[in-house]
C-alpha positions as CSV (number, residue, x, y, z in Angstrom):
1,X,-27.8,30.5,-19.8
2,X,-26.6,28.7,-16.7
3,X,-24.2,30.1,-14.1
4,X,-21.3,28.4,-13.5
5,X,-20.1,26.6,-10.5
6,X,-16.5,27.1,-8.8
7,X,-14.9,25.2,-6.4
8,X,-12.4,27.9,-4.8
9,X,-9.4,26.5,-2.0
10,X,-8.7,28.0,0.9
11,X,-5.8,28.5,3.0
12,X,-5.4,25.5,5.4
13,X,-3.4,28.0,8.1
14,X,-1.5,31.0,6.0
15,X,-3.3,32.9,4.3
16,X,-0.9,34.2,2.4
17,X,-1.3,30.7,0.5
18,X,-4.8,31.7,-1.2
19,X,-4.4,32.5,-5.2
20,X,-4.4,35.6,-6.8
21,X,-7.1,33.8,-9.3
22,X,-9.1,32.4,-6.1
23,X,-9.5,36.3,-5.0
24,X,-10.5,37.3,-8.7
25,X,-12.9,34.8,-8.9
26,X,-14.8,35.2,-5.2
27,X,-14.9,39.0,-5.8
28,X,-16.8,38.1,-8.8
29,X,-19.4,35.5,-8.3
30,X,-23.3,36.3,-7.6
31,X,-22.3,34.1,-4.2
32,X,-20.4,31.9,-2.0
33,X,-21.6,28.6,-0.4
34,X,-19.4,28.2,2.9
35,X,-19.2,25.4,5.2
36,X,-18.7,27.8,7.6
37,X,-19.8,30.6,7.2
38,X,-18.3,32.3,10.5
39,X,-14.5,31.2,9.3
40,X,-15.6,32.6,5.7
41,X,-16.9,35.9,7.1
42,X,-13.0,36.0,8.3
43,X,-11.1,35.0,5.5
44,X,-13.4,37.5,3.4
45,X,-12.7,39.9,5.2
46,X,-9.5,39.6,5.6
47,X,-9.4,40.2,1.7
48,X,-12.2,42.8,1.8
49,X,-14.5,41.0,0.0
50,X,-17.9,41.4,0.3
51,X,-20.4,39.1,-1.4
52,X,-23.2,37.5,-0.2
53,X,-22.8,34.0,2.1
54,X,-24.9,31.2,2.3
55,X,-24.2,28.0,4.5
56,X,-23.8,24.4,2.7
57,X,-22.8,21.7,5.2
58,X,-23.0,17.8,5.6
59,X,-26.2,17.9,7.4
60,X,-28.3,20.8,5.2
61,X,-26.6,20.0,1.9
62,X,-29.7,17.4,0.6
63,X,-31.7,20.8,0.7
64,X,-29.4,23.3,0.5
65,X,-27.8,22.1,-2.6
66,X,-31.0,21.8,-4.5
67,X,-31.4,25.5,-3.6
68,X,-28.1,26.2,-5.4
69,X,-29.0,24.2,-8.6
70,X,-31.6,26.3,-9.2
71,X,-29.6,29.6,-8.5
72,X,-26.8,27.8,-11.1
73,X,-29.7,27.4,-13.4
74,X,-31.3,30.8,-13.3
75,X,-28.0,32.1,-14.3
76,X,-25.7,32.9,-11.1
77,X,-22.0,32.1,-10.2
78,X,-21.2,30.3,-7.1
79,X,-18.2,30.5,-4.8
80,X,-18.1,26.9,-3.1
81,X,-15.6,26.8,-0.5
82,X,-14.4,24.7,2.5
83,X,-13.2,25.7,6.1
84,X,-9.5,24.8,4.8
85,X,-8.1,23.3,1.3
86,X,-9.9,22.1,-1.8
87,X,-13.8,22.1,-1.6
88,X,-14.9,18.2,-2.3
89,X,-12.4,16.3,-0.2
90,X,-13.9,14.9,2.7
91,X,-16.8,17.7,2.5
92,X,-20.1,18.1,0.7
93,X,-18.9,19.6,-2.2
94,X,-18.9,16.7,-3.9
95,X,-22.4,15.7,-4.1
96,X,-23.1,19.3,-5.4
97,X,-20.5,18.6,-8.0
98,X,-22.2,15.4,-9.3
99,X,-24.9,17.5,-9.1
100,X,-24.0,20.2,-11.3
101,X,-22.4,17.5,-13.7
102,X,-26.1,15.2,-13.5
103,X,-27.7,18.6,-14.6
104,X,-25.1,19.7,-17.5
105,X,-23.8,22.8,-15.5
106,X,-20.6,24.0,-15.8
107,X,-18.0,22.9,-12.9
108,X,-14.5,24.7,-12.7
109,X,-11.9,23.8,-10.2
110,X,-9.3,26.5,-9.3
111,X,-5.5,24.6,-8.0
112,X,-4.5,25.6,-4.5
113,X,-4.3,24.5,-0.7
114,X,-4.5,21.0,0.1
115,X,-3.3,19.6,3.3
116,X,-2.9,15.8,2.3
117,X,-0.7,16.8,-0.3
118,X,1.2,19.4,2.0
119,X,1.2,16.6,4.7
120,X,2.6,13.7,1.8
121,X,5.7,15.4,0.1
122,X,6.9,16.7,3.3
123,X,6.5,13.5,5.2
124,X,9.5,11.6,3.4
125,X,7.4,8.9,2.5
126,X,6.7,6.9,-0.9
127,X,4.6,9.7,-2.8
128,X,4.4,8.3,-6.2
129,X,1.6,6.3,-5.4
130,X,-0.7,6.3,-2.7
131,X,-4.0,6.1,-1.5
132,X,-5.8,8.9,0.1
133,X,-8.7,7.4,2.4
134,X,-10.1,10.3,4.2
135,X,-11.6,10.4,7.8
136,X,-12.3,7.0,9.6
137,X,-15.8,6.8,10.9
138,X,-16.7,7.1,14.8
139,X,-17.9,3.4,14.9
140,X,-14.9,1.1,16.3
141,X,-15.9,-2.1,14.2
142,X,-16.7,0.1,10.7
143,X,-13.0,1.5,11.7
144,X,-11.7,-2.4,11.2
145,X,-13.4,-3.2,8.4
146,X,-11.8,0.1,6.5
147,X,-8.8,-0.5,7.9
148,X,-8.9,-4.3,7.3
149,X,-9.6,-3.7,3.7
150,X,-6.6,-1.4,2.7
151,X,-4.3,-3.5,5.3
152,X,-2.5,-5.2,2.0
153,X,-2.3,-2.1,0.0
154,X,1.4,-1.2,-1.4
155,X,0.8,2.3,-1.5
156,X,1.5,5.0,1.2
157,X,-1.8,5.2,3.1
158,X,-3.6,8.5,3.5
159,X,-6.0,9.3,6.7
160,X,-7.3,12.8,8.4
161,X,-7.9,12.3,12.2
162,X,-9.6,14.3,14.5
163,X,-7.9,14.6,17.8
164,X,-10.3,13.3,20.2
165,X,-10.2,10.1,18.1
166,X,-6.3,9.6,17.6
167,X,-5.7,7.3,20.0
168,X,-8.0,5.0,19.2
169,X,-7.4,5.0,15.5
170,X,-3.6,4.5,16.4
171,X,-4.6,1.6,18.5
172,X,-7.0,0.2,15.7
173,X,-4.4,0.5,13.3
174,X,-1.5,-1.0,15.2
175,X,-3.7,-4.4,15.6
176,X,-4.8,-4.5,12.0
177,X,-1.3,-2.9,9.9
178,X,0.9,-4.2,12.8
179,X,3.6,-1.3,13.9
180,X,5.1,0.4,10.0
181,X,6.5,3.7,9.7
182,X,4.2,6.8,10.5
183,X,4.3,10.6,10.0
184,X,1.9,12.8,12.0
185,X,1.4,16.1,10.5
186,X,-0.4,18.7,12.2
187,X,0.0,22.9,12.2
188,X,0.8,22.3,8.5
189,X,1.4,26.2,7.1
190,X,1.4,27.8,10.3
191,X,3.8,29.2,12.9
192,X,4.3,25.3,14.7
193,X,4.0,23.2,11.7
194,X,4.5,19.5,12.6
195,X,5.6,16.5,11.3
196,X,6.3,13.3,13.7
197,X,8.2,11.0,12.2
198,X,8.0,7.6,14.2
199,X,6.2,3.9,14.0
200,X,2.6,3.9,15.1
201,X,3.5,2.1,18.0
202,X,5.8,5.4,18.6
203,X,2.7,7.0,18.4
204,X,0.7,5.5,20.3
205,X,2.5,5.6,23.1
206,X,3.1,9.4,22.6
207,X,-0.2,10.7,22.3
208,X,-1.4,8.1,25.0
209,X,1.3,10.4,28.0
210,X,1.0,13.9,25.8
211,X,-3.2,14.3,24.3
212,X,-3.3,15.6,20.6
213,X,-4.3,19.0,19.6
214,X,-5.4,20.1,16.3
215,X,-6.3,18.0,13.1
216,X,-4.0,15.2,12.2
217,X,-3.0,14.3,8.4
218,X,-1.8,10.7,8.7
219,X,0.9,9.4,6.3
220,X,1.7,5.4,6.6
221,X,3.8,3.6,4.3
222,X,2.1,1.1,2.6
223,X,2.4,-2.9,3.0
224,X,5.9,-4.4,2.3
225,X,5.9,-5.7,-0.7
226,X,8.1,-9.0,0.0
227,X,6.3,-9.6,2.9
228,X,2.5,-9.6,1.3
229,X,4.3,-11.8,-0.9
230,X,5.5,-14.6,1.6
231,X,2.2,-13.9,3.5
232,X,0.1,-14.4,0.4
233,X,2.2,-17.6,-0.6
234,X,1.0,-19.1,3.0
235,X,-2.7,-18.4,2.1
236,X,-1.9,-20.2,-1.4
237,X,-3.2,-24.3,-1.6
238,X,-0.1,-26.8,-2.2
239,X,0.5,-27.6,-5.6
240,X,-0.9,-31.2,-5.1
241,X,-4.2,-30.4,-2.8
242,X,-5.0,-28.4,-6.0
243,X,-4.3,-30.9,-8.0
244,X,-6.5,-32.9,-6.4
245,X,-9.0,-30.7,-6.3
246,X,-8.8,-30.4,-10.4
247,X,-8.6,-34.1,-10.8
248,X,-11.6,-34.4,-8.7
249,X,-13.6,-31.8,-10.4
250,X,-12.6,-34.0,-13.8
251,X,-10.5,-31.6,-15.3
252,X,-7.8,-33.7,-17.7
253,X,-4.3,-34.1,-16.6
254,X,-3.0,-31.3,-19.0
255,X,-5.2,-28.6,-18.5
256,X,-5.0,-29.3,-14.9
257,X,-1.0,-29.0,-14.8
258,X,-1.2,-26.0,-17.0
259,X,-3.9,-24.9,-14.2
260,X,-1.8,-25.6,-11.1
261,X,1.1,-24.2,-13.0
262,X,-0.1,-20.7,-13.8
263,X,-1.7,-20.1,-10.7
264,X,1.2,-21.5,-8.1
265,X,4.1,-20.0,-10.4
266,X,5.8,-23.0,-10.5
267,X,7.3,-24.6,-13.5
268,X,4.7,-27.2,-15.8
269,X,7.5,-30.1,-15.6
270,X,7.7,-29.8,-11.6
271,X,3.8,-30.1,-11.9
272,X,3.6,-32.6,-14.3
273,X,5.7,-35.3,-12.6
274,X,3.7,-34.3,-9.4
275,X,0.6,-35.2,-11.5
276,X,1.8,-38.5,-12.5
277,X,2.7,-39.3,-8.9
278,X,-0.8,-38.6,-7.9
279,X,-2.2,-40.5,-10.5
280,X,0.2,-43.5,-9.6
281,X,-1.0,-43.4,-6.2
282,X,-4.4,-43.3,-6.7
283,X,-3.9,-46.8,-9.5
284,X,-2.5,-48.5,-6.5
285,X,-5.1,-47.6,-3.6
286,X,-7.8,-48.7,-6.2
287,X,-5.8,-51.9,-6.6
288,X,-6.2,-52.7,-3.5
């Protein structure tokens, strides 16, 4: 019989915020896959728990987490935890996850700490939908491209940020979102919990006179909706270059107004005597 694989959230600063059923469960399991093990040792500790540690990172977790599979298969429980929050955001745990799932073991995830989440309903920002995108990589035209794809979202945009990269990311994202509302939350559970509420022009120039400390959640309201519309409109073809285009492809005049029509928003009668315009015109050029 397989053991069975638990992904176990940590405080992300109290540590009064760990479950009672997190506690149950890693004073039970056959062992605990940490991140970091040093900051486990602590929390452990802390709780007087003592079960055997084993390190699972980004850069051992191709080996390390074939290691585990076969612990999971010969029957033991493992502990997976994080430095902070839920195991499997923006860490490793997922790959051993899909693993686990790949080899039909038995994944349970226990509710608890989560800093985006934390950093969302206290920001004051749109949390109904949203888009939680993680950390931005190191490499300045990567950073674009991610940013330049979710630039036309609608929902409140999700980042982590490391402090030594803030600026920049601020910098990138006021060039490619232009300046929208911003919250900065930082601390989040402990004694100076923070949350900056300003544009990211605001803080940009903050952070550029006062340098960051800690890690950053980034909450940014997504794209206006009326605006993507009117900018979206501007991108759109007139209603007689597609035309055009339609008649010139051979599509009949019907299916061509019904085209233009459906894809402009416009009404068919508008089209339709803009159709027999066109085809007016073009009579009389070849008349000539």
């Amino acid at each position: 019989m397989t053991g069975t694989l638990y992904l176990c959230p940590t405080p992300i600063g109290n540590l009064g915020d760990i479950t009672i059923r997190t506690l149950e469960v890693l004073k039970s399991v056959d062992l605990i896959a940490a991140e970091d093990t040093r900051n486990t040792l602590k929390l452990l500790n802390h709780f007087e728990i003592d079960v055997p540690l084993t390190s699972y990172y980004e850069h051992n977790k191709a080996k390390k987490g074939g290691v585990l599979i076969e612990k999971l298969r010969d029957g033991q429980n493992i502990a997976v935890v994080s430095d902070a929050g839920m195991p499997g955001i923006s860490d490793p745990g997922e790959d051993l996850v899909k693993k686990c799932i790949e080899e039909g073991i038995t994944v349970v995830p226990l509710p608890g700490a989560s800093a985006f989440t934390c950093a969302l309903v206290g920001s004051g920002l749109p949390a109904g939908r949203f888009s939680f995108e993680g950390f931005l990589t190191m490499n300045k035209r990567n950073r674009k491209i991610h940013l330049d794809e979710v630039k036309n979202d609608t929902r409140t945009l999700i980042f982590y940020e490391a402090p030594h990269k803030l600026v920049s990311t601020l910098s990138d994202m006021l060039e490619v979102f232009g300046d929208r509302e911003i919250v900065l939350a930082r601390e989040l559970t402990k004694k100076f919990e923070e949350f900056f509420r300003t544009t990211i022009k605001g803080a940009l120039e903050h952070y550029e006179e006062n340098p960051p400390k800690g890690e950053f959640v980034l909450i940014i309201n997504g794209k206006n909706k009326d605006e993507l519309s009117e900018e979206l409109k501007k991108e759109l073809p007139s209603p007689e270059e597609l035309l055009k285009k339609y008649m010139s492809e051979g599509v009949r005049g019907k299916d061509a107004v019904n085209r233009v029509a459906e894809e402009l928003g416009l009404p068919k009668r508008e089209v339709y005597d803009l159709h027999l315009q066109l085809k007016k015109e073009t009579k009389k050029e070849e008349s000539l």
